[in-house]
C-alpha positions in Angstrom: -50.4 1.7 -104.9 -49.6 -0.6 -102.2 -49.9 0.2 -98.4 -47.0 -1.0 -96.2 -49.2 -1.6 -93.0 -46.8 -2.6 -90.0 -47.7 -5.4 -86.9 -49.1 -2.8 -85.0 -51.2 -1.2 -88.3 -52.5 -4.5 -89.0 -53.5 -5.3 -85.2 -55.4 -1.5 -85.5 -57.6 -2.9 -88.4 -58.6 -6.3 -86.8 -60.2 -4.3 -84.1 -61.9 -2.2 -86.1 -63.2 -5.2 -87.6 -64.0 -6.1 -84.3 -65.9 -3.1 -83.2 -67.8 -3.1 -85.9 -69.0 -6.6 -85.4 -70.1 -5.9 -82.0 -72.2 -3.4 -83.5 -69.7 -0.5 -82.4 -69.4 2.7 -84.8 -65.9 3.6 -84.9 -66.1 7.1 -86.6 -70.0 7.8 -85.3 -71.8 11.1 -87.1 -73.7 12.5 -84.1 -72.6 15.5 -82.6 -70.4 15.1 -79.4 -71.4 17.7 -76.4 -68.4 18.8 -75.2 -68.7 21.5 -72.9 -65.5 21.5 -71.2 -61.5 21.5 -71.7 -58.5 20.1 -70.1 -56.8 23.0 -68.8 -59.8 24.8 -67.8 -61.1 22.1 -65.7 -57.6 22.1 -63.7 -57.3 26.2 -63.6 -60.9 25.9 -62.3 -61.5 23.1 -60.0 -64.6 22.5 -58.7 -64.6 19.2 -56.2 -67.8 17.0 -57.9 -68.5 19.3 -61.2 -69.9 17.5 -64.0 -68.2 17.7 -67.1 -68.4 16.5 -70.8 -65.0 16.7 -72.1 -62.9 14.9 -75.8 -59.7 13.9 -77.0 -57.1 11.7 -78.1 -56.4 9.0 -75.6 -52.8 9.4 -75.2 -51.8 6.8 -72.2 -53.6 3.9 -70.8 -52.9 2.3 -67.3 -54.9 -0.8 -66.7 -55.4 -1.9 -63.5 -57.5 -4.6 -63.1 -61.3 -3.1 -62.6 -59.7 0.3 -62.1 -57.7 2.1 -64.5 -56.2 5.4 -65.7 -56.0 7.1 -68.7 -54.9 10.5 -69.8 -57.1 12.7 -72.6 -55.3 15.1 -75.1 -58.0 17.7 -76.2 -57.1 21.5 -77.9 -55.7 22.9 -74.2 -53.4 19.9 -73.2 -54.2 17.1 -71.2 -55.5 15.7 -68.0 -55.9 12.4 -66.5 -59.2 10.4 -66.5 -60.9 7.4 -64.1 -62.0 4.6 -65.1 -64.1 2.2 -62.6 -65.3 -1.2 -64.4 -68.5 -0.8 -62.1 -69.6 2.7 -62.0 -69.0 2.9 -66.3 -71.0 -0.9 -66.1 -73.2 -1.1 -63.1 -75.3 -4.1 -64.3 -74.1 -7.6 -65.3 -72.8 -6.7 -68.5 -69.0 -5.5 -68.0 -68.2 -5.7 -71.9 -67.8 -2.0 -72.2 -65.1 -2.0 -69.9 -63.5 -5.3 -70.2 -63.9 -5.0 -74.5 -64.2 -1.7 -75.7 -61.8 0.1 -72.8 -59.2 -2.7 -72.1 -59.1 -4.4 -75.6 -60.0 -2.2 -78.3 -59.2 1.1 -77.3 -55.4 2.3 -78.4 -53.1 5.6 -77.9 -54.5 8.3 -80.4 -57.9 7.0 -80.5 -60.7 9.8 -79.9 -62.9 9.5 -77.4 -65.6 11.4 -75.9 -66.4 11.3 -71.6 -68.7 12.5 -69.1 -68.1 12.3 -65.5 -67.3 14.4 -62.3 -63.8 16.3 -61.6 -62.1 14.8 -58.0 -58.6 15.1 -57.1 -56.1 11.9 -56.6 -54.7 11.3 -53.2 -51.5 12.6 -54.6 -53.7 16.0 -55.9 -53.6 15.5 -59.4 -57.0 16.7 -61.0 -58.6 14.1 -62.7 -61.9 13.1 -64.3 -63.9 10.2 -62.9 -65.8 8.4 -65.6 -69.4 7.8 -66.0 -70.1 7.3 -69.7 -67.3 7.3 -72.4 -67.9 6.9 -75.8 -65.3 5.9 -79.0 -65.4 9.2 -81.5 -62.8 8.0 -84.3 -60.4 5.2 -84.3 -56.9 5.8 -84.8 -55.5 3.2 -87.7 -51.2 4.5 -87.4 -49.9 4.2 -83.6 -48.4 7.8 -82.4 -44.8 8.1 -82.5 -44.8 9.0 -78.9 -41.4 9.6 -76.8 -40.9 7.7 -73.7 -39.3 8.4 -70.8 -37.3 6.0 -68.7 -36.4 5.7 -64.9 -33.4 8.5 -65.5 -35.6 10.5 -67.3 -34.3 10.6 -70.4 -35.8 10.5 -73.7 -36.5 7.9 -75.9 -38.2 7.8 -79.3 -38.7 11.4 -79.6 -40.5 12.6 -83.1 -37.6 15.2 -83.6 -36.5 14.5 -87.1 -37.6 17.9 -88.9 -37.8 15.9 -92.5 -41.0 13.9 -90.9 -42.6 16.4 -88.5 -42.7 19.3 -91.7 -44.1 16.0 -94.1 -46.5 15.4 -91.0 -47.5 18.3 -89.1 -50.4 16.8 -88.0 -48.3 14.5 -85.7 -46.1 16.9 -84.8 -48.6 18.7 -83.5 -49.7 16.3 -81.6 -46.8 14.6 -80.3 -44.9 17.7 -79.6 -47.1 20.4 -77.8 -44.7 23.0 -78.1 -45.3 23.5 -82.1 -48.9 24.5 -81.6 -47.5 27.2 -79.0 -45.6 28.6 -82.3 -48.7 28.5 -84.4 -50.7 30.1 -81.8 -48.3 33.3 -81.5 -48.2 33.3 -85.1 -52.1 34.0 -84.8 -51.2 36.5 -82.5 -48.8 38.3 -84.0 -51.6 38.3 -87.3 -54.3 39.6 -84.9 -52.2 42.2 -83.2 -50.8 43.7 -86.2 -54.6 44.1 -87.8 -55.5 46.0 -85.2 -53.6 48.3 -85.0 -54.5 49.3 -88.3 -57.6 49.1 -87.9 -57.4 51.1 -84.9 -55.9 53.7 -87.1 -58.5 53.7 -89.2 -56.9 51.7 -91.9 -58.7 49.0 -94.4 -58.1 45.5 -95.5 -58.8 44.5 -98.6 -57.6 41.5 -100.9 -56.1 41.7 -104.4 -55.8 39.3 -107.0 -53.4 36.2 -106.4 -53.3 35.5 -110.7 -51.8 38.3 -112.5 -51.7 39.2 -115.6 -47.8 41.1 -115.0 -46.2 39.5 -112.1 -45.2 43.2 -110.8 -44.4 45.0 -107.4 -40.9 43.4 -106.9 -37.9 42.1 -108.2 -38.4 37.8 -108.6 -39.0 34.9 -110.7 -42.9 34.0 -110.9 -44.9 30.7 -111.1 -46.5 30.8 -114.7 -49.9 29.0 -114.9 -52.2 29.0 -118.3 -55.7 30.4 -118.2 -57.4 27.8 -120.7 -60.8 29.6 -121.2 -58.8 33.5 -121.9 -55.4 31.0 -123.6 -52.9 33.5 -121.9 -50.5 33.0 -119.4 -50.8 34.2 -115.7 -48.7 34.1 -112.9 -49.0 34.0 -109.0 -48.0 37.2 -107.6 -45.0 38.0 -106.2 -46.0 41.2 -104.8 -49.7 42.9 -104.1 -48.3 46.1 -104.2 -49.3 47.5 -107.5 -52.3 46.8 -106.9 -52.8 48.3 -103.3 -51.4 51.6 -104.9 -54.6 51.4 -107.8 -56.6 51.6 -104.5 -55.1 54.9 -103.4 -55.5 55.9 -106.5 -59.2 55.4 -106.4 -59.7 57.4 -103.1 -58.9 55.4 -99.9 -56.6 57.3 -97.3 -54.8 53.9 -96.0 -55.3 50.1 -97.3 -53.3 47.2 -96.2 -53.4 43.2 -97.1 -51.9 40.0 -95.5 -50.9 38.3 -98.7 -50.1 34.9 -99.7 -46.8 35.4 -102.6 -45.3 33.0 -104.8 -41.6 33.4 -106.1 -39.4 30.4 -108.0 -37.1 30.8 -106.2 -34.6 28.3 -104.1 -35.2 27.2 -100.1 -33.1 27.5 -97.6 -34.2 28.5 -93.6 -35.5 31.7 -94.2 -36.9 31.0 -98.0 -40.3 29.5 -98.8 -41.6 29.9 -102.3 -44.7 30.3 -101.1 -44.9 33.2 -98.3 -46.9 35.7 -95.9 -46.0 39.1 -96.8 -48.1 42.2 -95.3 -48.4 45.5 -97.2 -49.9 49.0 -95.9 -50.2 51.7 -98.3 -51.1 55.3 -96.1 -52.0 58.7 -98.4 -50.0 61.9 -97.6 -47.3 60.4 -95.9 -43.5 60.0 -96.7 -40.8 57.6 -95.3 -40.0 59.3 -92.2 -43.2 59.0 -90.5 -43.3 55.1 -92.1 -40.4 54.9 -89.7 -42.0 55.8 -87.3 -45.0 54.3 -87.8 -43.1 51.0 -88.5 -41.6 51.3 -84.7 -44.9 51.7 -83.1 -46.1 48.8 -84.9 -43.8 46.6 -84.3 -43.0 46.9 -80.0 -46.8 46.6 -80.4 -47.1 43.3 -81.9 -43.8 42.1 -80.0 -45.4 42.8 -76.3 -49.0 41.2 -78.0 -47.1 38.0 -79.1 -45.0 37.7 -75.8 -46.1 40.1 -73.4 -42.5 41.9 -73.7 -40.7 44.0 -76.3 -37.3 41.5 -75.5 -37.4 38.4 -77.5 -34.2 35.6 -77.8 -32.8 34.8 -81.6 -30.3 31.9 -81.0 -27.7 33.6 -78.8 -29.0 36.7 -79.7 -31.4 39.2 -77.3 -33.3 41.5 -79.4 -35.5 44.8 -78.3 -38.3 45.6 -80.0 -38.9 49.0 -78.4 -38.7 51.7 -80.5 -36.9 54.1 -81.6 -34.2 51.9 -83.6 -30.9 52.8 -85.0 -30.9 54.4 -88.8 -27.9 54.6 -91.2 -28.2 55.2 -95.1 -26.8 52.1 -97.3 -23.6 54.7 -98.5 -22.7 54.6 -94.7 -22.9 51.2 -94.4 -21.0 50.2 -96.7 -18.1 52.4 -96.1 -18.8 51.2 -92.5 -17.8 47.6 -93.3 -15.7 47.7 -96.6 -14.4 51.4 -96.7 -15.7 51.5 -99.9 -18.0 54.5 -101.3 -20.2 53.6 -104.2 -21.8 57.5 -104.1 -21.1 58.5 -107.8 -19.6 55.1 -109.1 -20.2 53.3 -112.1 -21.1 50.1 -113.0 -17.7 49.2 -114.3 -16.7 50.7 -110.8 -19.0 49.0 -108.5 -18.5 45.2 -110.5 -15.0 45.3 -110.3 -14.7 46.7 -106.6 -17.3 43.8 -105.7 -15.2 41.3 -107.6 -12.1 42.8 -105.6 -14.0 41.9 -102.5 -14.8 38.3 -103.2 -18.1 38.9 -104.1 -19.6 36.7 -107.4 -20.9 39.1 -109.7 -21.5 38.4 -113.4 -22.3 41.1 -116.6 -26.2 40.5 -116.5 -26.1 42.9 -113.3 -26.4 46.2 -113.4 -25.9 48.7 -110.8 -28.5 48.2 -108.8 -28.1 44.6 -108.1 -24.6 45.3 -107.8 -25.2 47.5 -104.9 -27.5 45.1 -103.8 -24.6 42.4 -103.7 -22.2 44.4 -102.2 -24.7 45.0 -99.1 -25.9 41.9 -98.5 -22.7 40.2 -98.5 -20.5 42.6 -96.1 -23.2 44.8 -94.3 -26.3 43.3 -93.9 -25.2 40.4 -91.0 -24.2 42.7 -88.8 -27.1 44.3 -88.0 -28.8 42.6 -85.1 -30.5 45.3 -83.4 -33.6 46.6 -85.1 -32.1 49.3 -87.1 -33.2 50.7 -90.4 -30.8 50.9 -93.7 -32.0 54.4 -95.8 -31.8 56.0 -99.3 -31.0 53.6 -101.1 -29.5 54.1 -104.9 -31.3 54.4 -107.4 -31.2 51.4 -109.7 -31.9 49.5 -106.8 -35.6 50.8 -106.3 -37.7 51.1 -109.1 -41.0 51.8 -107.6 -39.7 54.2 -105.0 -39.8 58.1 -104.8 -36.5 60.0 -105.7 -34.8 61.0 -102.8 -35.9 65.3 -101.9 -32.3 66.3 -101.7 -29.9 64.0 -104.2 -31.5 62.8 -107.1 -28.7 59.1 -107.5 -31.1 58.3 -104.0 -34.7 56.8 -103.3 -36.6 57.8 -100.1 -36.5 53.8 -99.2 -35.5 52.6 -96.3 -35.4 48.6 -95.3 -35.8 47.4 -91.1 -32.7 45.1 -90.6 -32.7 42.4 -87.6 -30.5 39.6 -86.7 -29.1 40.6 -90.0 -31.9 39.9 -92.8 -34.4 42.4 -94.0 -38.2 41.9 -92.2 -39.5 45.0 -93.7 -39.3 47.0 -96.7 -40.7 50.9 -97.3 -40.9 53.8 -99.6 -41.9 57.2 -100.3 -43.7 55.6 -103.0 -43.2 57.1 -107.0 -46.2 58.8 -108.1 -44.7 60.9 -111.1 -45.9 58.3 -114.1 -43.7 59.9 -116.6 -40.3 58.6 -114.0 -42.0 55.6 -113.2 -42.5 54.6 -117.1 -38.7 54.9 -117.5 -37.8 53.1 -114.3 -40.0 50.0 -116.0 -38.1 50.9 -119.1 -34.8 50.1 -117.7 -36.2 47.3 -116.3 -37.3 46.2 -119.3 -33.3 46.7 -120.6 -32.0 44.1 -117.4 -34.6 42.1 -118.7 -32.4 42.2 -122.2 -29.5 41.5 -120.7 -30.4 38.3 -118.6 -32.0 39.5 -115.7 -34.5 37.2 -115.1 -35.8 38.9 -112.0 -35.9 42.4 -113.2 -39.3 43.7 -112.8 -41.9 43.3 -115.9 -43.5 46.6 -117.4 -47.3 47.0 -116.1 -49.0 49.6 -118.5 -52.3 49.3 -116.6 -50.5 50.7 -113.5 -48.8 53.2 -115.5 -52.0 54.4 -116.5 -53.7 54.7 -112.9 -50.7 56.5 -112.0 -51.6 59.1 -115.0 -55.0 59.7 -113.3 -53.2 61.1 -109.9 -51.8 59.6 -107.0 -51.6 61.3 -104.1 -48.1 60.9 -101.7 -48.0 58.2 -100.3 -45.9 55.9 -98.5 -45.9 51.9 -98.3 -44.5 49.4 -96.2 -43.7 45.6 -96.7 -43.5 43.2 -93.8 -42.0 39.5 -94.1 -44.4 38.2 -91.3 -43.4 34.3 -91.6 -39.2 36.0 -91.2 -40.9 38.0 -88.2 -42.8 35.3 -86.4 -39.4 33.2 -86.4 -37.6 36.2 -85.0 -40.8 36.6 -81.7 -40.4 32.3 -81.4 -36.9 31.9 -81.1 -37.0 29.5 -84.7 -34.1 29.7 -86.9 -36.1 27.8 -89.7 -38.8 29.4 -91.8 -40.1 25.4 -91.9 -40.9 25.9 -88.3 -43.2 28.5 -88.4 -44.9 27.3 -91.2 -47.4 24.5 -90.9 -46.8 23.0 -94.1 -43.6 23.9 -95.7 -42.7 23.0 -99.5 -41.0 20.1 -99.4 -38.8 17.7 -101.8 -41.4 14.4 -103.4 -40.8 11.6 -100.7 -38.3 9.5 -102.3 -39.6 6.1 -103.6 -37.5 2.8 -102.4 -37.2 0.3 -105.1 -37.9 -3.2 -103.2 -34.9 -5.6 -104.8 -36.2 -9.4 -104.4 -33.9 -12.0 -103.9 -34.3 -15.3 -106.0 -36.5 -17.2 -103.2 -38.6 -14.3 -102.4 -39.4 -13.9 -106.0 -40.5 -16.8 -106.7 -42.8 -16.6 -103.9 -44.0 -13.2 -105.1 -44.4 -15.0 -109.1 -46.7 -17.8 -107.5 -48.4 -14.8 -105.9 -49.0 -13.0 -108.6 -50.8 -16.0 -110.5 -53.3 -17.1 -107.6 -53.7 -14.0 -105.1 -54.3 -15.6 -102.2 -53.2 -18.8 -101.0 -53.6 -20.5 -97.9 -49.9 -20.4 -96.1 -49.1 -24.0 -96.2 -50.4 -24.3 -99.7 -47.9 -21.4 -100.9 -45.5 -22.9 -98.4 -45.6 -26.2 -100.4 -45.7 -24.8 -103.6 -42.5 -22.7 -103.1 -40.6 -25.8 -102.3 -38.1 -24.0 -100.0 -36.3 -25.2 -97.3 -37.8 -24.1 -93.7 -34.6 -21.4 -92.9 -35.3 -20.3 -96.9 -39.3 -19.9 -96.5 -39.0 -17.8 -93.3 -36.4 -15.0 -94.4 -38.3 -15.4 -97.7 -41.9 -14.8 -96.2 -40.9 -12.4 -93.8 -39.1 -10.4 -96.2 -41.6 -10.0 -98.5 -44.1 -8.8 -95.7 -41.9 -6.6 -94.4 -42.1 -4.8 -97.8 -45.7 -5.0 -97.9 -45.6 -7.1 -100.7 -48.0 -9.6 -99.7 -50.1 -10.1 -96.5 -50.7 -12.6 -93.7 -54.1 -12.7 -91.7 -55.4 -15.3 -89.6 -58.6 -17.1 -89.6 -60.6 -19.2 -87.5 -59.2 -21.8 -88.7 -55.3 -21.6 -91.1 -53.1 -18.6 -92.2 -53.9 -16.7 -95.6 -51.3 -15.1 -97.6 -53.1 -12.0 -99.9 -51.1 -9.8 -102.8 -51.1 -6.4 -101.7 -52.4 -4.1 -104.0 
């Protein structure tokens, strides 16, 4: 596979060779002492503390035997001194005229010690003593500048290369790690309160053998020692429910699923979903429960229960709105699906623009029907109740009309972040809500749910009531962050294979790359001679094919070489 290295790449690898010959370890193994941080240093100034600090290098000002530099480390950044005599008191000045002023470069890690002062301008700054190189940077940082107007130039904005490269993006833009940090925080806030409740985590198994606990398309692997097929889950929830079963009053997990399905903003196939499962409870007090929750994690993640969606202000503080689906629906398209049938429902949705085909039944119907004229207009936290039927198959039926689930779904900004049910514990109802699963299945349904006879047998031992609640924490955290992208929350986000660029040679530049081929390397004028081009010919030629990394120039002591890149 060839490399294409740019000016600046190839410039980054001559001084590597270079601290290496002056007997300088460029990525050295001993620990590095740091005992202090950027930030800290600056909230906490002490005039003349000595401090050991690390980072990237992320601008360089040389002045002559003075200059400045400013140090990225995990809390931000502050600006460091450097003195040519104090860092090399005797005769030897090579570690600041080499190693500082010529080898150094923006991203490069480096380790200091020295005492905090403040500039005469009072910016809190670090003044050298010792420094020391902690890992060479080989690609320059795409950093933005910014001119005299202070505008910005050069900014690492384009989302296609910061998702491809979060590890620049990080860097480059601080802001990201602000997201990833409340992300953390939203994750820790949300575990203890069920903790504090007295609730336990525990993990369940990612490979399945019956992909069940929700309506999607799985990932199918092969187990080669067993020679069956397993699939990633889509859901944990069957198996959370096996748990009450076996005795414990409230379980939850924060679990990583995996459904084939497309991507768009606010769809990764691979996703954080959490799910609590609480004994002796129903629906209404998951409401509740679910309100609580969530103003809590909202004022832990931004110290208010107000966050800002695009133009949208949203409250977090509970209680929130609740209308059952047959309201809402009426609501917004004066329609009333209580009682219909699936003849009924397909041809009202088709009546309503809606794209509907004969593999859905009334369920998805329904489910169609909402999500195209109810669901957006919902921006408020406000929860959507008893929902039909066919559309929950895991879900208790509803105490006082039996076409109803006790289900209800947490709408915001208008998409679904949470999920619940008074879950089904009757196994003889359950075993024919599989069944009719099992009959969309039939008829092309390739998300209807698969039939889990394991779980249908737990069930059969006793399950007490219970209710359970699904959160979409990655939708969530974009809600409590202000992103309108599931990429952005995410640190690395499935994306498309980089596309490959097919390198066409004109005729000069492939006969240079044929004579190549044959010998390697060449010196320059040897190639130069051999190509039998005209001077204007050989220079677009050359450079063309170095441009595409096809082949390589270095420089000697003493001529040019031209190697093949591998």
């Amino acid at each position: 596979m060839s490399q294409e290295l740019s000016e600046q790449e190839i410039q980054r690898r001559q001084t590597l060779q270079h601290l290496r010959d002056a007997g300088i370890d460029p990525y050295p193994a001993a620990l590095y002492p740091v005992t202090d941080y950027s930030t800290s240093i600056k909230n906490q100034f002490e005039e003349g503390k000595q401090v050991c600090l690390a980072g990237r290098m992320m601008s360089q000002r040389v002045m002559g035997k003075a200059s400045f530099a400013e140090i990225q480390d995990s809390e931000g950044r502050i600006q460091v001194y450097f003195n040519r005599d104090e860092i090399c008191p005797g005769e030897d000045k090579s570690l600041y005229n080499d190693l500082f002023k010529k080898w150094l470069d923006l991203g490069d890690f480096i380790g200091i010690k020295g005492e905090v002062f403040k500039t005469q301008v009072g910016e809190v700054s670090v003044n050298v003593k010792e420094f020391q190189l902690l890992s060479k940077s080989l690609k320059p940082l795409p950093l933005p500048k910014t001119d005299a107007e202070g505008k910005v130039h050069d900014a690492f904005t384009d989302p296609e290369l910061r998702y491809r490269q979060r590890y620049v993006d990080l860097v480059v833009n601080p802001q990201v790690k602000e997201v990833f940090v409340k992300r953390t925080k939203l994750f820790s806030a949300m575990r203890g309160f069920f903790n504090d409740a007295g609730y336990m985590e525990v993990e369940t198994p990612i490979l399945q053998a019956i992909p069940g606990g929700a309506s999607a398309r799985p990932f199918i692997t092969h187990h080669n020692a067993l020679d069956i097929p397993l699939y990633m889950r889509i859901a944990n929830e069957l198996y959370l429910k096996r748990l009450i079963v076996g005795g414990f009053d409230g379980v939850y997990e924060f679990s990583k699923n995996f459904r084939n399905e497309g991507m768009d903003r606010t769809h990764n196939p691979e996703f954080t979903a959490m799910e609590i499962y609480v004994s002796y409870k129903d629906y209404n007090w998951m409401m509740d429960f679910t309100e609580r929750l969530l103003e809590h994690c909202a004022i832990a993640v931004n110290g208010t229960s107000v966050t800002t969606f695009g133009e949208h202000t949203i409250d977090f503080k509970a209680p929130y709105k609740r209308v059952t689906m047959r309201q809402s629906i009426i609501d917004f398209t004066g329609f009333d699906i209580d009682g219909k049938s699936e003849e009924e429902l397909r041809a009202a949705a088709k009546g309503m623009g809606i794209a509907v085909d004969e593999t859905m039944g009334k369920g998805k119907l329904i489910d169609e029907i909402f999500g195209e004229k109810c669901e957006g207009n919902y921006i408020q936290p406000t929860f959507i109740t008893d929902y039909p039927k066919e559309m929950s198959p895991l879900c208790k039926t509803h105490r006082d009309n039996p076409e109803l689930t006790e289900r209800f779904e947490l709408m915001v900004c208008g998409k679904e972040i949470a999920n619940a049910y008074s879950e089904l514990n009757d196994p003889i109802d359950q075993r024919e809500r599989f069944e009719e699963q099992l009959r969309l299945q039939e008829k092309g349904d390739d998300e209807a749910m698969f039939i889990d006879q394991d779980f249908l047998r737990a069930l059969e031992y006793g399950m007490p009531p219970t209710s359970g609640l699904g959160i979409g924490m990655d939708r969530l955290i974009m809600y409590l962050t202000n992103n309108p992208s599931i990429q952005e929350v995410l640190f690395f986000p499935q994306m498309r294979p980089e596309k490959t660029v097919k390198i066409v040679l004109n005729e000069n530049e492939q006969l240079i790359f044929d004579i190549m081929k044959r010998e390697k390397s060449m010196d320059l004028n040897a190639l130069k001679t051999a190509a039998n081009l005209s001077n204007k010919q050989w220079d677009t030629s050359i450079k063309g094919l170095t441009k595409n990394s096809l082949l390589k120039v270095t420089k000697t002591e003493d001529n040019l070489i031209v190697d093949l890149v591998d």
